[in-house]
C-alpha positions as protocol buffer text, in pm:
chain_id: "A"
residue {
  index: 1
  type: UNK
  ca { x: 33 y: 1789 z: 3909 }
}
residue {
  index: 2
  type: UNK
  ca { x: -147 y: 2056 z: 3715 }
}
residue {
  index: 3
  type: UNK
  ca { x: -495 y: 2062 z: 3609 }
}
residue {
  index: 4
  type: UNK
  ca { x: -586 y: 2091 z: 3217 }
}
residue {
  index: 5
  type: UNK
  ca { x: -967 y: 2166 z: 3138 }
}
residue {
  index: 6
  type: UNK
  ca { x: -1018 y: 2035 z: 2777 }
}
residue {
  index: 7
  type: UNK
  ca { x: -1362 y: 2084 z: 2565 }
}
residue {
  index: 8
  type: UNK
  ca { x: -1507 y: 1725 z: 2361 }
}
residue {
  index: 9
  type: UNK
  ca { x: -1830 y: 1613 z: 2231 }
}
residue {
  index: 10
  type: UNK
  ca { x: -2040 y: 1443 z: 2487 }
}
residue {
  index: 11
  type: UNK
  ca { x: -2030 y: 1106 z: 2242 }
}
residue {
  index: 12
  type: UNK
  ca { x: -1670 y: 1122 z: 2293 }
}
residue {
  index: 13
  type: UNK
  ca { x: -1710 y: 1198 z: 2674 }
}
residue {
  index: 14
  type: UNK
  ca { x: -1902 y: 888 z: 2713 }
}
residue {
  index: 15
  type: UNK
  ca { x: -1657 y: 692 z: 2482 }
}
residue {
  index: 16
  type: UNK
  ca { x: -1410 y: 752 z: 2730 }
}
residue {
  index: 17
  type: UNK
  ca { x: -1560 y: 673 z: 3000 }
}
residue {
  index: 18
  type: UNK
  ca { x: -1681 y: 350 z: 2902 }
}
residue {
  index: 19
  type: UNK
  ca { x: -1330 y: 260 z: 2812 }
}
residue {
  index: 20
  type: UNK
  ca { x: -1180 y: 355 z: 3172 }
}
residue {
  index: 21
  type: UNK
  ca { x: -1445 y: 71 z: 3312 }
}
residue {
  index: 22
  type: UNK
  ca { x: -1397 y: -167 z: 3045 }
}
residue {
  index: 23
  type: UNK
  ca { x: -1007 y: -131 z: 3074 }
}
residue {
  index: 24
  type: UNK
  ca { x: -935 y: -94 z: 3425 }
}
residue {
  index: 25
  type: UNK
  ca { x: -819 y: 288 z: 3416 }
}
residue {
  index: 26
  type: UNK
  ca { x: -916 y: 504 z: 3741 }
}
residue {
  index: 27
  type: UNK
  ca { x: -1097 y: 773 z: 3511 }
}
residue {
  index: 28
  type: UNK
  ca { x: -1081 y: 1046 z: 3243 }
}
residue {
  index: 29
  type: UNK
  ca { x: -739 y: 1216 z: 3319 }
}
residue {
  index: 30
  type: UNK
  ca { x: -540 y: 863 z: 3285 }
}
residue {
  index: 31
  type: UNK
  ca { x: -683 y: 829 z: 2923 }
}
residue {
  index: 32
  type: UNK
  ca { x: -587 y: 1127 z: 2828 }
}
residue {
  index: 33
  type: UNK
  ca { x: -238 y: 1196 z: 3001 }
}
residue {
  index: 34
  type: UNK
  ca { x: -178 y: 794 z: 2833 }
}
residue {
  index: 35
  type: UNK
  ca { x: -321 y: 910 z: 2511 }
}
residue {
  index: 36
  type: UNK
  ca { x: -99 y: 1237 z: 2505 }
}
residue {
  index: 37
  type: UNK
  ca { x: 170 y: 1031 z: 2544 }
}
residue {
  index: 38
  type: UNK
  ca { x: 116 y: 829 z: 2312 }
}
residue {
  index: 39
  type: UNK
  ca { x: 75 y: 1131 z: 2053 }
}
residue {
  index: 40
  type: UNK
  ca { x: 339 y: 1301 z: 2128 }
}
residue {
  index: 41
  type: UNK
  ca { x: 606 y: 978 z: 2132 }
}
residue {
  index: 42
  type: UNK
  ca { x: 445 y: 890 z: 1782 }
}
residue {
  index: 43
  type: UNK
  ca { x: 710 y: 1113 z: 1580 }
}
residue {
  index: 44
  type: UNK
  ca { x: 1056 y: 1063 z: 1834 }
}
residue {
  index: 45
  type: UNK
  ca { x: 1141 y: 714 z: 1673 }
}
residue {
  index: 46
  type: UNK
  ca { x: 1530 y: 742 z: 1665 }
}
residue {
  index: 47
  type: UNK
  ca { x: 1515 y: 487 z: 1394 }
}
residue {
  index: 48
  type: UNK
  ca { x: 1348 y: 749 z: 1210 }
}
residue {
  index: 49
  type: UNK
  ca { x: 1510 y: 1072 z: 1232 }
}
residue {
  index: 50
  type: UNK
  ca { x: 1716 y: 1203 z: 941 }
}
residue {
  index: 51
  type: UNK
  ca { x: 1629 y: 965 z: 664 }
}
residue {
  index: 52
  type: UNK
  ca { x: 1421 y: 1000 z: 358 }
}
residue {
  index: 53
  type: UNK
  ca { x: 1077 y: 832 z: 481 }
}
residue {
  index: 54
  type: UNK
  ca { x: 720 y: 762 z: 286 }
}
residue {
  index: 55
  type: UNK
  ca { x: 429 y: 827 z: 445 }
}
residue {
  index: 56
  type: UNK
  ca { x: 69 y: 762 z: 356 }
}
residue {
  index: 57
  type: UNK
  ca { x: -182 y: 949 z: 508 }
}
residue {
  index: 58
  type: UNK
  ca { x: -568 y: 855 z: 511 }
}
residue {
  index: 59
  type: UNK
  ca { x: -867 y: 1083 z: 624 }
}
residue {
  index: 60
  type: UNK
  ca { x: -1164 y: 1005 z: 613 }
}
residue {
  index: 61
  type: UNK
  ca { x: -1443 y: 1300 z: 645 }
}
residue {
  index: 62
  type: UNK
  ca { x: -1837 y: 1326 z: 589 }
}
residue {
  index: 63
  type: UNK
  ca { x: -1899 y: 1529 z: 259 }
}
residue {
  index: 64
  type: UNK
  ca { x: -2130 y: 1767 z: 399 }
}
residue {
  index: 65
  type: UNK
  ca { x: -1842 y: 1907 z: 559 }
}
residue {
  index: 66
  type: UNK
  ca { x: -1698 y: 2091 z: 287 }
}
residue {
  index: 67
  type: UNK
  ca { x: -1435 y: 2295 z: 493 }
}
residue {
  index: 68
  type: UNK
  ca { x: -1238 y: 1957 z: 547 }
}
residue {
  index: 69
  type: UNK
  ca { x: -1222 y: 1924 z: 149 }
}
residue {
  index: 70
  type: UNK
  ca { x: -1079 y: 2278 z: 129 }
}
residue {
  index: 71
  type: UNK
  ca { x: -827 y: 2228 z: 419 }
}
residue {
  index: 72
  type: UNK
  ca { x: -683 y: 1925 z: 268 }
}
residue {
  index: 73
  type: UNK
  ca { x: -683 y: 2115 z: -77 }
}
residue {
  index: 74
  type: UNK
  ca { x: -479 y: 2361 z: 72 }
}
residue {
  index: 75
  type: UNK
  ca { x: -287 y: 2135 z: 323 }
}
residue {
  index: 76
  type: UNK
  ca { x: -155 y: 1958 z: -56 }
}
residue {
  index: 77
  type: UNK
  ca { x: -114 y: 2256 z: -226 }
}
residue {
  index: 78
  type: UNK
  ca { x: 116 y: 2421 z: 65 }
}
residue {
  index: 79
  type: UNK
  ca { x: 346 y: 2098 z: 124 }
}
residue {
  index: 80
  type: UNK
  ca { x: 348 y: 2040 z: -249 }
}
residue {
  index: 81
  type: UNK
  ca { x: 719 y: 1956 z: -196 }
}
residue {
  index: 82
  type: UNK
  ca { x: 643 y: 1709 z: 52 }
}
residue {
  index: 83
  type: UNK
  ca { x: 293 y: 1534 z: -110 }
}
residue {
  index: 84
  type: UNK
  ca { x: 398 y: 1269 z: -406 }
}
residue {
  index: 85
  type: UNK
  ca { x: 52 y: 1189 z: -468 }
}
residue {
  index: 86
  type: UNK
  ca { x: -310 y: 1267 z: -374 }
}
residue {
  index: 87
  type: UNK
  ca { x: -586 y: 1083 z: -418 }
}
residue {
  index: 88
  type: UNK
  ca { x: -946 y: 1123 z: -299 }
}
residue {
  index: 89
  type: UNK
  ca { x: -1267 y: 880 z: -337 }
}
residue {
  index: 90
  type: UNK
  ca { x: -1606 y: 870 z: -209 }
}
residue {
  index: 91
  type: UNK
  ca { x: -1673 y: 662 z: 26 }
}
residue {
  index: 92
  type: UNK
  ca { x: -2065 y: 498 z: 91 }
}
residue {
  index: 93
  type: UNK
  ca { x: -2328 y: 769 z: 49 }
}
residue {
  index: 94
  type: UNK
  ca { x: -2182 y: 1058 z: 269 }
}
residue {
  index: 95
  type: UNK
  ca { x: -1797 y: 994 z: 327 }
}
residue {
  index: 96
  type: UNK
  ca { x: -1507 y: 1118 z: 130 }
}
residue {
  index: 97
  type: UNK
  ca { x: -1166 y: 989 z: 168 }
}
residue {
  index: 98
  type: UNK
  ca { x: -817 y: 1156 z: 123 }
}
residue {
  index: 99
  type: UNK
  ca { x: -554 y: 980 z: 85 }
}
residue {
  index: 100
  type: UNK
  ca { x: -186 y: 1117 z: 137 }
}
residue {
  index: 101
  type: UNK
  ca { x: 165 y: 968 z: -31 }
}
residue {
  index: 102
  type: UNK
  ca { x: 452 y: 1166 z: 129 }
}
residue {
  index: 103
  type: UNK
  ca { x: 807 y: 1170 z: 57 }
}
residue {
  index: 104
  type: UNK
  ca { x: 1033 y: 1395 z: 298 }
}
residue {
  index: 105
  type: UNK
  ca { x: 1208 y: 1401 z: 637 }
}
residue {
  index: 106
  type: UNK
  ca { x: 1050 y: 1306 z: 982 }
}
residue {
  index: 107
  type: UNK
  ca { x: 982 y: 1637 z: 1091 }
}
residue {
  index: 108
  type: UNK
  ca { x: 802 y: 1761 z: 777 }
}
residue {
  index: 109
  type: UNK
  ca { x: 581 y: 1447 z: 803 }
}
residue {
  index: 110
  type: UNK
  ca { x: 534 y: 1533 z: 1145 }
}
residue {
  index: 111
  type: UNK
  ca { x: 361 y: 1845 z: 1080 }
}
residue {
  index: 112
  type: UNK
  ca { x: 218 y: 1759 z: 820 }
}
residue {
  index: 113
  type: UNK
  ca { x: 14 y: 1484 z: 1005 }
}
residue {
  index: 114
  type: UNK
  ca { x: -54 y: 1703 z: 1280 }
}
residue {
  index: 115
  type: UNK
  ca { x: -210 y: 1981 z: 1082 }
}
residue {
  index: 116
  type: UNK
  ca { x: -408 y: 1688 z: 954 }
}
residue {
  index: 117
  type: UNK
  ca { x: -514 y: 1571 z: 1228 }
}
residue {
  index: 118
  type: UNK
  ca { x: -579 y: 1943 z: 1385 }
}
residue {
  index: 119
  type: UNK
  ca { x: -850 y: 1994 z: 1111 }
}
residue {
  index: 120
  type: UNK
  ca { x: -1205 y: 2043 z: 1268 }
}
residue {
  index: 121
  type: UNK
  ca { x: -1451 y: 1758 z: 1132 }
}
residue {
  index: 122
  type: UNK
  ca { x: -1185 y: 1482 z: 1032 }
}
residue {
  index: 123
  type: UNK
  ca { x: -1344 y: 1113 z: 1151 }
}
residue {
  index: 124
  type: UNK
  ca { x: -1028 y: 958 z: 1137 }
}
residue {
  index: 125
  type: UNK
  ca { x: -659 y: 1012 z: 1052 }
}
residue {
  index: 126
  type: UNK
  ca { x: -452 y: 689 z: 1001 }
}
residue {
  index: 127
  type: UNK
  ca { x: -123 y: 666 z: 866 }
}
residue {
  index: 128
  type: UNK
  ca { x: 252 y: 468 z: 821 }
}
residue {
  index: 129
  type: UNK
  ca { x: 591 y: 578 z: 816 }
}
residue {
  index: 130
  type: UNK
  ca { x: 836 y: 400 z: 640 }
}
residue {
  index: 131
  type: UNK
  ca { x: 1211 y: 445 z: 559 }
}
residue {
  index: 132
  type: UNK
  ca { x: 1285 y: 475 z: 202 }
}
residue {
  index: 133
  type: UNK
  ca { x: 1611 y: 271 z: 223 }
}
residue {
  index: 134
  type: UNK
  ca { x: 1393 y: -21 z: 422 }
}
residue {
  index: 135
  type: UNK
  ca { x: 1185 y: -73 z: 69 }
}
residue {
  index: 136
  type: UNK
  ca { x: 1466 y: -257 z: -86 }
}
residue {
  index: 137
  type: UNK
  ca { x: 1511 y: -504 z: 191 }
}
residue {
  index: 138
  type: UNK
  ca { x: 1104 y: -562 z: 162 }
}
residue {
  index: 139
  type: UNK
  ca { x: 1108 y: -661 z: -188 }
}
């Protein structure tokens, strides 16, 4: 097995090892090889691929960190074909929210989401990934 040396913020650092003793998991490395996982499965749903989906995206950032406004400014402005909507709200006294609708293929939504999620300073990424064609059974 190969060795992978990864840079993190002590807080994190600390995060993770608290959750290895609290959950059982013999250390660091079996977080994160579970957690890459994890990632990288996120986007291979069969059910998924080659149907029109919706997305919504939410990001929540602290204000003060202007480069995350201008990276989702440009992140909507160069998937303009993929973002329906955008809409973006303060949250409490220092957070800013971003919210995502997106209308395209898995694959577009994919990257999309991971150059969202790739932007330095974002506190959390969330989203959901629905067929277009499963909306009418909803309803």
């Amino acid at each position: 097995m190969g060795v992978v040396s990864i840079s993190m913020p002590d807080e994190l650092e600390h995060r993770i090892d608290e959750f290895a003793e609290d959950h059982g998991y013999t250390g660091r490395s079996e977080i994160v090889r579970e957690a890459v996982r994890n990632l990288m499965s996120e986007f291979e749903d069969k059910r998924l691929e080659d149907r029109e989906l919706m997305a919504i995206v939410t990001v929540l950032f602290d204000y003060e960190t202007t480069a995350v406004e201008e990276k989702m400014m440009h992140l909507r402005h160069d998937h303009e074909d993929l973002v329906a909507s955008n809409f973006h709200s303060h949250v409490g006294d220092r957070y800013c929210m971003e919210l995502f609708v997106l209308e395209g293929q898995l694959e577009d939504i994919s990257s999309f989401v991971g150059r969202v999620r790739a932007t330095k300073d974002t506190l959390s990424v969330d989203y959901s990934v629905l067929p277009v064609d499963d909306i009418a059974s909803i309803t």
